[in-house]
N, C-alpha and C positions, 0 to 999 in steps of 0.2 A: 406448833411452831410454824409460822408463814413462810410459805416457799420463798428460796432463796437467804433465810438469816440465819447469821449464825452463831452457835451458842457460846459465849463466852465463859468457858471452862476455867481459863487461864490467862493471868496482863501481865504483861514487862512495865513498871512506872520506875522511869529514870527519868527526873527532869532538875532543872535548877531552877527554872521558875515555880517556887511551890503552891500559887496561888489558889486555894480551889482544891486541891490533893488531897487532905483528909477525907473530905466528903465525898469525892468521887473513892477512894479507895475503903471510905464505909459500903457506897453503893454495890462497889462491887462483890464483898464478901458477904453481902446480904443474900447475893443472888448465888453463891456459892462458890464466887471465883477463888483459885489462889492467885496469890499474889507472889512476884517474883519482883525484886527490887535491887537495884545498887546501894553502894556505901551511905552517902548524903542522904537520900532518899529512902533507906532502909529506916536511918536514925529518925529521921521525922516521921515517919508513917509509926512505928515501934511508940514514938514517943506521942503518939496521938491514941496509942490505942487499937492501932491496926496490926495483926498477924502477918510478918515477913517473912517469907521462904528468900535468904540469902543466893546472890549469882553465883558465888564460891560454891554455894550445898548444890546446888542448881546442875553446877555444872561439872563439878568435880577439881575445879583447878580455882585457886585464887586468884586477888587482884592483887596484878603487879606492874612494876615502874611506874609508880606514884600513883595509879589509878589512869594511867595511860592505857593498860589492856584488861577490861574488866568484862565486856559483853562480844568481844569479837572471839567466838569461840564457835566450833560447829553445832554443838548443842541448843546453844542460841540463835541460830540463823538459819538452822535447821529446822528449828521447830519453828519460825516465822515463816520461810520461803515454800514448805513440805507442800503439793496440793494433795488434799485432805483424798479427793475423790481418785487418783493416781497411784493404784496398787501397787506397780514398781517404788512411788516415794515411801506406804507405809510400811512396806516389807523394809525397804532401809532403815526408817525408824524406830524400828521391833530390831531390827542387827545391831543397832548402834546405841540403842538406850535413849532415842532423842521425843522426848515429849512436846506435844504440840501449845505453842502460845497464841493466842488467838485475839488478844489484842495488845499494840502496843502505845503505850503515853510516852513522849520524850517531845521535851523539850532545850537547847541547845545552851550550851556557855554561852556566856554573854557577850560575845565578840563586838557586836555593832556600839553595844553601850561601852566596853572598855576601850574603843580605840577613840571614842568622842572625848575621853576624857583630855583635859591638857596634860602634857607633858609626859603621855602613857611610854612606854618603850618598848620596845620592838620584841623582848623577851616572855614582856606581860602580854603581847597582842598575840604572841606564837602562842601563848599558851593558853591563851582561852579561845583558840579554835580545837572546834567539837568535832571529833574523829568515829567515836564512837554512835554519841546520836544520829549524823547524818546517816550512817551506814545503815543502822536500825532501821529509821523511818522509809529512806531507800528500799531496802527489802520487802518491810512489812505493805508499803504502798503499792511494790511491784506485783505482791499478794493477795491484792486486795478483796478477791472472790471469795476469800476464805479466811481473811485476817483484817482488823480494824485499828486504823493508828488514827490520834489524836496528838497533835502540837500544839494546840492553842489552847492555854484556859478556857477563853470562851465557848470553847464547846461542849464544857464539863456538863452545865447544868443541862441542856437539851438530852445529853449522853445518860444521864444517871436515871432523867425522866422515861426516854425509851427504853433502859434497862428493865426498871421498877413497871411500865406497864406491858411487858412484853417478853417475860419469864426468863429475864437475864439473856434476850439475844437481840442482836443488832442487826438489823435488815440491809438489803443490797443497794441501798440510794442511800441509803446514811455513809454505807463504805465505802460508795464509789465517790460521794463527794467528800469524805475527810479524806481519802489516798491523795484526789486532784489538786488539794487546800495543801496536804504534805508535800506534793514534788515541786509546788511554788515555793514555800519555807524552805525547803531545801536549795532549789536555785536564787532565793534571794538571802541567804544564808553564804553559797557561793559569791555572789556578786560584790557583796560587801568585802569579802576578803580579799578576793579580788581586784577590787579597787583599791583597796587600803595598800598591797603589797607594791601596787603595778605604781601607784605614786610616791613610793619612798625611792627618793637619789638620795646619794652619799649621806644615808642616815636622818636626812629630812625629809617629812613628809611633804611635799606641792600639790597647787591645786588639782592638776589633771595627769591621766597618769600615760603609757604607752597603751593601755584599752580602756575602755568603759563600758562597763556591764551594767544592765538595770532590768530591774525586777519589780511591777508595782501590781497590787489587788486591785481590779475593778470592783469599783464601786456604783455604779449604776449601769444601767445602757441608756442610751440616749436615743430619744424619739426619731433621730438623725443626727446625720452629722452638720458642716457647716450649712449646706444646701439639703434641700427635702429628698435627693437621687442621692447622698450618701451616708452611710451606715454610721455611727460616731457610737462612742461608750467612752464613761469618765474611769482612769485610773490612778490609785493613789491614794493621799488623805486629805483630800480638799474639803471635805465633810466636816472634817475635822475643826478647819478654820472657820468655813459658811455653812452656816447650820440652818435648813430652810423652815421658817416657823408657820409660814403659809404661801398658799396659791396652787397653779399648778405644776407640774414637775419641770424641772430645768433644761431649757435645752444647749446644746454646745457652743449657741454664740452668747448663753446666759451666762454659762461657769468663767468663757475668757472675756466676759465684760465683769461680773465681779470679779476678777482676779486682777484684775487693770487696776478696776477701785479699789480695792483692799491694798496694792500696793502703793497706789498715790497717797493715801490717807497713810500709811506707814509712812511716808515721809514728812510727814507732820504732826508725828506724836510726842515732837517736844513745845506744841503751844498752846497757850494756857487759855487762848482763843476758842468758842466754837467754828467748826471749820463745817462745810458744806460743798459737795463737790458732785458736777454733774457731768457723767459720760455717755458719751456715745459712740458707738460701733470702737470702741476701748479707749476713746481718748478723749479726755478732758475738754467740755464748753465752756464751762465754768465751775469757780472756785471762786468763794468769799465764805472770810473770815467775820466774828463779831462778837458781840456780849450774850448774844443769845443764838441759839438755833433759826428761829424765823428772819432775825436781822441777818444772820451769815447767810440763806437760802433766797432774801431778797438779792444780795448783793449778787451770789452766782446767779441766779434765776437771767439778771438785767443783762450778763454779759450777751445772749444769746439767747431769746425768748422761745424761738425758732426750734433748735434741735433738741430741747430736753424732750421732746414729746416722743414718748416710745424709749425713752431712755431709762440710764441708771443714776440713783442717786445714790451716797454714801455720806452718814454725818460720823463725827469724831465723839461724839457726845449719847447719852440715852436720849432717843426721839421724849419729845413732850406734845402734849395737846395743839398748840397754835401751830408747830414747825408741821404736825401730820394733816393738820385741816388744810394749811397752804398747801401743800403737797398733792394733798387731795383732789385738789380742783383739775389737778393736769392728770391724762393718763401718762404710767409709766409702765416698765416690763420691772425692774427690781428696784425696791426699797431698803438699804442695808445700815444698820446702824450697832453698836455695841450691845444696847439693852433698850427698852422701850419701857417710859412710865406708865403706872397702872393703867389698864382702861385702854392706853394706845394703840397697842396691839389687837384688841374686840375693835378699834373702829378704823382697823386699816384693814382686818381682813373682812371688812363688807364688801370690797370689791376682789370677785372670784379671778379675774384675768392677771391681777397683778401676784409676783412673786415678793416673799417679806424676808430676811436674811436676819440674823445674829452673826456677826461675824469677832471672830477667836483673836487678838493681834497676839497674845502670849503664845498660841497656836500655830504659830509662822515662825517656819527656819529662815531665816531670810540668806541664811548665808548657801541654802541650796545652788543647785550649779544653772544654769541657764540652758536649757534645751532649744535647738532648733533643726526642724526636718528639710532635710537638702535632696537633691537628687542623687543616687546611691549611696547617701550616707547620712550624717548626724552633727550640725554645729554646738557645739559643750563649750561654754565659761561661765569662768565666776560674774554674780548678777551684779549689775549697776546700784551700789548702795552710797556710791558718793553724795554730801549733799555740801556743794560748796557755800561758805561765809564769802560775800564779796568784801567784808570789811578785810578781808587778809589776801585779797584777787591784788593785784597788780593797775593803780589809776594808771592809764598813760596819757590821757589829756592836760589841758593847762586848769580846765574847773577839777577840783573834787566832787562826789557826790557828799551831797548833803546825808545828816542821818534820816530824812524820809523818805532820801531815793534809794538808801542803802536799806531798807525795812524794805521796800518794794522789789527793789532785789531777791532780797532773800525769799521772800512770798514766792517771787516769778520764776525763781530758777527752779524751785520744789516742783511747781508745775508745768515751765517747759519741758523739763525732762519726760515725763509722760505723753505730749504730744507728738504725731508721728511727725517724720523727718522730713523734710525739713521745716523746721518749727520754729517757729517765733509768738511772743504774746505780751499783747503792750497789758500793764497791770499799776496797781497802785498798791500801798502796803495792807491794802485788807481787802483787794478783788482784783478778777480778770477782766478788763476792758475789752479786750478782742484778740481773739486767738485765730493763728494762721498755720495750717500744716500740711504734711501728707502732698507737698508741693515737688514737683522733680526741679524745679531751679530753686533759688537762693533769696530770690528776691519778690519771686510770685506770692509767698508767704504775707509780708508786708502788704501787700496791692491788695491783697485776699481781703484781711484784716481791717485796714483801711476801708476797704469800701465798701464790708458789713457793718460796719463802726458807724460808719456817716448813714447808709441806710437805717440801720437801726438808731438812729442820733443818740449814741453813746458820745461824750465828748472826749476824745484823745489827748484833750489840753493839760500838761503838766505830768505824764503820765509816763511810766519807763517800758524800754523797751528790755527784752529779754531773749536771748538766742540759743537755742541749745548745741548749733556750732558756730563757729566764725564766719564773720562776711568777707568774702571775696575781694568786692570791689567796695569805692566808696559811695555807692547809690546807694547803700543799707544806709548808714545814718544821715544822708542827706531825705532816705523819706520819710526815715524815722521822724526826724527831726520838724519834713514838713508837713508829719500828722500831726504832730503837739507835742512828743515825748522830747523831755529834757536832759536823758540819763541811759544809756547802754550797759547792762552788762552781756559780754561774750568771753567765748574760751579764747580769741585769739590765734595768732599763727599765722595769717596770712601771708603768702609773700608780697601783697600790696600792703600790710598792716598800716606803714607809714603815711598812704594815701589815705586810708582808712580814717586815721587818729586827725589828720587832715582836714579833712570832712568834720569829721566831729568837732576840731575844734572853732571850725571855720561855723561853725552853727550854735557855738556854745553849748556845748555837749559836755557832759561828764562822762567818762567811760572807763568801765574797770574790764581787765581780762582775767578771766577765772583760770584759765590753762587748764581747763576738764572739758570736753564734749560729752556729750549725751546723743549720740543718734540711736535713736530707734525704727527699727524698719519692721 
């Protein structure tokens, strides 16, 4: 036996997730474990064919109150916590009758998944928090030099394989990192209850509660952080969504510029259009829609010839051969599209510098909370999922918009909102014309826009404007109007509005107020 492992004589498997159990619990009795098991878990191991030594026979005392106290018992925590090499621990467990267990499998009631359900109750959420597992895993991890606990299926098969080559013992790096893997499950086991309890008033559950707890797995480290002098690493399941199919590893301004893209293109997964959308440093240069991938990628391309380079693109559609050879021609840092037709994927990843993305939209909570880091603390809300119809906004001018300006609307409001703040972006119903953002005044945006538009001889003529908050004064739709846009949509609110609607109408403007802002900072 290699220094430091240790043999597995004896497992506690109580879990409720049975995924994976029989087989780890053949592995085990191959190697000569017993097996010590609970109620649920007794019956399925039994009913697979595996030999159960009963907690009741275990321990001397049954399960009672509904199966509320079944493993908190000193016989059991005793022979989890005992260290093995501490003569004063095994003289007690020669006085006491307490046999040692040497590894434990538990995994918890399903609390996270029964309180997502709708309309769960407060009775059903009391009752599938795990009393007994957390305790278990608590111990056995606090143990770890001398005991080996397992929560995750995933780590059945690696487990059964070091079993089977390694004469049923478990070495000291395998233990110390399933203990480290258990006291995060356990705090993020906590957290979830946590939050769920701390945000019920009077019987209703609200978004945010009197604390917020969170608990996420790292999933990579990062080459750095935002800058090359600081440290970064991704946590959480973003993996999950952007699944990288090539290039080189990601760095931390790649994950929060796909994460921008993946959530713009979410706001546009009810059109039947291909969409094509090009960011940079997380905010949208362009966006154009069309019948095909390469027509939507001309039309973003034109907004802004300039900053896609080094950028990210995002299609709504499976990449095809023309839209990847256009593509091709420009460098970029990430390529992200749903799936990629045959062959696409072999002639994207000819070039090694570029990152290639599949990204997951069924993969996305979107109702997640919104995180932001402050100084001594944490800003938490629910995320910006509005996406307003201007056909139902409030006209206050004397023109209506037409339904071409009302399609360009709706185009432009999907992706103002994406642009930082303060943001504006004149557009038509299938592209962005020029986009303005990230301005500390109101009206700089405009100016911005405007006179990338005319340098790049994009033409402005006929074209709407788009705000992701209200104009102040009335110099918004008087410049609007003396780029060439015929049609405003804004949230409104001013207290000059009336000057505002003014303006517009004094230019022949049509103008709807949406009553939603979008700032993004």
């Amino acid at each position: 036996m290699e220094i430091g492992a240790v043999k597995i004589t004896r497992a506690l498997l109580g879990v409720s997730d049975k995924t994976g159990l029989g087989e780890l619990a053949r592995a085990l009795a191959a190697c000569g474990a017993e097996i010590v098991s609970t109620g649920g878990t007794a019956a399925a191991l039994e009913a697979a064919g595996v030999k159960v030594r009963g907690v009741g026979d275990f321990t001397g005392s049954p399960e009672m109150l509904d199966g509320r106290v079944k493993t908190l018992h000193p016989k059991i925590h005793g022979g989890i916590l005992a260290r093995r090499a501490d003569e004063s621990h095994r003289r007690q467990m020669r006085e006491h009758g307490i046999e040692p267990i040497d590894l434990v499998v538990v995994n918890f009631y399903p609390f996270e998944r029964t309180v997502e359900q709708a309309g769960v109750s407060l009775d059903d959420a009391i009752e599938n928090i795990d009393i007994g597992g957390p305790t278990l895993v608590r111990a056995a991890a606090k143990n770890w030099n001398d005991v080996a606990v397992v929560v995750d299926p995933a780590d059945y098969p690696a487990l059964i394989e070091e079993l089977a080559s390694h004469g049923g013992t478990l070495g000291r790096e395998t233990r110390w990192r399933l203990a480290r893997k258990a006291f995060a499950r356990v705090t993020a086991y906590d957290c979830a209850i946590s939050n769920y309890l701390d945000a019920l008033e009077g019987g209703q559950r609200q978004p945010l509660g009197a604390t917020f707890s969170l608990s996420l797995p790292r999933e990579q480290p990062l080459r750095y952080g935002e800058n090359p002098h600081q440290v970064g690493a991704l946590y959480g399941r973003f993996r999950e969504i952007a699944e990288q199919l090539h290039g080189r590893e990601l760095s931390f301004n790649n994950v929060f510029d796909i994460s921008s893209a993946v959530n713009l293109m979410l706001d546009f997964a009810g059109y039947r259009d291909a969409v094509v959308a090009i960011l940079k440093h997380n905010t949208p240069c362009g966006v154009g829609l069309g019948t095909t991938l390469l027509e939507a990628w001309d039309k973003a391309f034109a907004t802004d010839p300039d900053s896609p380079f080094g950028g990210i693109i995002i299609a709504n559609r499976p990449w095809d051969q023309p839209f990847a050879e256009a593509v091709d021609e420009l460098f970029t840092e990430v390529l992200i599209g749903p799936a990629f037709e045959p062959g696409v994927l072999e002639f994207l990843r000819k070039k090694k510098n570029r990152r290639v993305m599949r990204f997951h939209p069924g993969a996305v909570r979107r109702e997640e909370l919104d995180l932001k880091r402050v100084v001594g603390g944490l800003l938490v809300q629910t995320p910006d999922l509005s996406l307003e119809d201007p056909r139902e906004g409030k006209v206050v001018t004397r023109r209506a918009p037409t339904p071409a300006e009302l399609r360009a609307m709706e185009f432009g409001l999907r992706v103002c909102k994406h642009i930082k703040s303060n943001a504006i972006a004149f557009v038509t119903g299938d592209r962005t014309l020029a986009v303005g953002g990230g301005a500390t005044s109101r009206i700089d945006p405009l100016h911005a826009a405007r006179e990338k538009a005319a340098r790049l001889k994009v033409p402005l003529e006929d074209s709407v404007l788009v705000s992701e908050a209200l104009f102040p004064f009335p110099d918004g739709p008087t410049l609007a109007a003396e780029a060439g846009a015929t049609a405003i949509a804004q949230p409104g609110g001013a207290l000059r509005d009336a000057e505002v609607i003014a303006a517009a109408d004094a230019h022949g403007l049509a103008m709807v107020f949406t009553g939603v802002r979008h700032f993004r900072h």
